[in-house]
N, C-alpha and C positions, 0 to 999 in steps of 0.2 A: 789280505792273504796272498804271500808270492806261489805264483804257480807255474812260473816260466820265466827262466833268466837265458839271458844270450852278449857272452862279453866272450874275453880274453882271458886264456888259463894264465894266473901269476904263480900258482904253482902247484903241483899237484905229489900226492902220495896214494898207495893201495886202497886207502879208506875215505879218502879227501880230498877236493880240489877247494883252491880259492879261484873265484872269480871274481875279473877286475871289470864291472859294469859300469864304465863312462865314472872311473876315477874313484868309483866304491868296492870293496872289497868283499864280495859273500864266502863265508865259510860253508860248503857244501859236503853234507856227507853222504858217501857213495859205496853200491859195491863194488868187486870188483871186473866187473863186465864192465862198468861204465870207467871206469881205469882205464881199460884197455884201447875202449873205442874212442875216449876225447885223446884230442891231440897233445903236443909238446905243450910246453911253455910258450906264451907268447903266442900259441894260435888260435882261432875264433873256436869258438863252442855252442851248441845251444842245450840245456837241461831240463827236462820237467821236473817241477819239482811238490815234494810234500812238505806242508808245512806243519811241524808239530807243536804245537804251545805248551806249555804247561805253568803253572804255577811263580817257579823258580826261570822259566828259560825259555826260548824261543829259540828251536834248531831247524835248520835247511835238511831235506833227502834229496837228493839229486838221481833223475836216471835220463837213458841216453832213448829208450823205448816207452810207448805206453803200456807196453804188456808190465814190463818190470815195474811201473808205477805199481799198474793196477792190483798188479801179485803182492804185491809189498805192502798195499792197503788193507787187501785181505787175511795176510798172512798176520798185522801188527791190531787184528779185530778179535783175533784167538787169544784166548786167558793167558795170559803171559807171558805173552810175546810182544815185548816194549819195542819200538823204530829200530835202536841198535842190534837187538838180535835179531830185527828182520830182515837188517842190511845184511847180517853175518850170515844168516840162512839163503839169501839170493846171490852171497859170495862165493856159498859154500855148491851148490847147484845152478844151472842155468837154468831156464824158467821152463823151457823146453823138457828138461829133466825132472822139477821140480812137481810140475803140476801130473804126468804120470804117478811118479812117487807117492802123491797125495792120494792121487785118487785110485791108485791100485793099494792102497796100506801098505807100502812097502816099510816096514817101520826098520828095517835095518839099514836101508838107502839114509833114511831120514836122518839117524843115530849117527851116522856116520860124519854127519855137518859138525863142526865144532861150538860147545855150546846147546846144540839141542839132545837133550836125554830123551828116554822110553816116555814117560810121560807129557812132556814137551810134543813128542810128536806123535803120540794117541791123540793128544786132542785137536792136531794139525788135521788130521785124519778125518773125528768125527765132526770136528767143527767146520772145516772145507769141501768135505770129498763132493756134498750136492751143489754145494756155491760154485766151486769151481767149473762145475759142468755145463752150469748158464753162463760163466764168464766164459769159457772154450767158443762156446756156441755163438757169442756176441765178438771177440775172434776173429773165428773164422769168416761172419758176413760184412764187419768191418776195415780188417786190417787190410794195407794193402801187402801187393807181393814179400817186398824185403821183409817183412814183418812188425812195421811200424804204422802209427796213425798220424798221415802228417800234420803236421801242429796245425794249421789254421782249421784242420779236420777234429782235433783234438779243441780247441779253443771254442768252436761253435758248439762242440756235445757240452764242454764246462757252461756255455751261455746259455745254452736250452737245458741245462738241467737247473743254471742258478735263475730262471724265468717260471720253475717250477713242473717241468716236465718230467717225469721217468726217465732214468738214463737208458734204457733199452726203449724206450720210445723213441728218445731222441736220436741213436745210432740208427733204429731203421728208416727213420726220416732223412739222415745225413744219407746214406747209402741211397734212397731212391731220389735224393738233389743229386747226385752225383751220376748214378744211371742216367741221369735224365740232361744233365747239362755237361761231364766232365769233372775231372780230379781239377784241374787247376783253373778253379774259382777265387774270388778274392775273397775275404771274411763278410762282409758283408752283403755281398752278392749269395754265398752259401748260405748265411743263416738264415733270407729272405725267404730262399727257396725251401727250406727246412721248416719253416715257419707256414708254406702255402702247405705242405705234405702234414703237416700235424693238424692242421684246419681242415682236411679234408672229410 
């Protein structure tokens, strides 16, 4: 399962970049926040990504933030809201906007995204407004300033969660390796320390 790619844009549109990783091309779809913030052609990037399978296909989501992963995972767990219109609903608001809107029921905010109707976004509503407030909360004691989880931060919660931990365990484990030794750890150094804090 790819969960993080780091190449060269070969070329990019509002919905989609290719990335060129060491001579292979990934087709990533994206919204449009993450458009704005990878660069030109031709210049480095790095993406988190979701990986969605199905049946018939195997498609890349790309985003530039863990919040925007994380939203976009929640938001494509609601009844009928397939990847694509989740990418279109995170294009259509910024995550900042987004997750008020949810959890205030703003449903004319909501209507207003292209693609999602009255009912589309009743059940954004009912089926987010508690989730999201554990995910605010995990957040706010996580991210850092700019509003990002920097990836080897982000890398060691994927490892201690695919080790079998709770994902909220494992961020507040990651947070007190971090109180305790610094942000810039290496991955393995971090996870050890993650790993003493879950033991304890």
């Amino acid at each position: 399962m790819i969960a993080h790619l780091s190449g060269r844009v070969f070329s990019k549109q509002p919905n989609q970049v290719i990335l060129d990783v060491q001579g292979v091309g990934y087709l990533v779809n994206i919204p449009l926040s993450t458009f704005y913030e990878i660069g030109e052609t031709g210049t480095s990037t790095q993406l988190l990504i979701h990986t969605h399978v199905r049946e018939d296909t195997i498609a890349l989501f790309g985003f530039q933030t863990a919040k925007e992963k994380q939203l976009f995972e929640q938001l494509t767990s609601v009844s009928g809201i397939g990847p694509k219109l989740g990418i279109t609903i995170l294009s259509g608001m910024s995550v900042d906007e987004l997750v008020p809107a949810i959890r205030q029921g703003n449903l004319a905010r909501l209507t207003s995204i292209p693609g999602v109707g009255k009912k589309t976004a009743e059940r954004m509503v009912v089926e987010l407004r508690d989730k999201l407030s554990k995910v605010e909360a995990i957040w706010a004691e996580t991210l850092s300033p700019v509003g990002t989880i920097p990836h080897v931060q982000d890398d060691v919660i994927s490892a201690l969660v695919n080790l079998g931990y709770p994902r909220p365990s494992a961020e507040r484990a990651i947070q007190k390796a971090i109180s305790a030794a610094g942000l810039d750890q290496p991955f393995e150094a971090l996870l050890k320390r993650s790993l003493q804090e879950l033991s304890k």
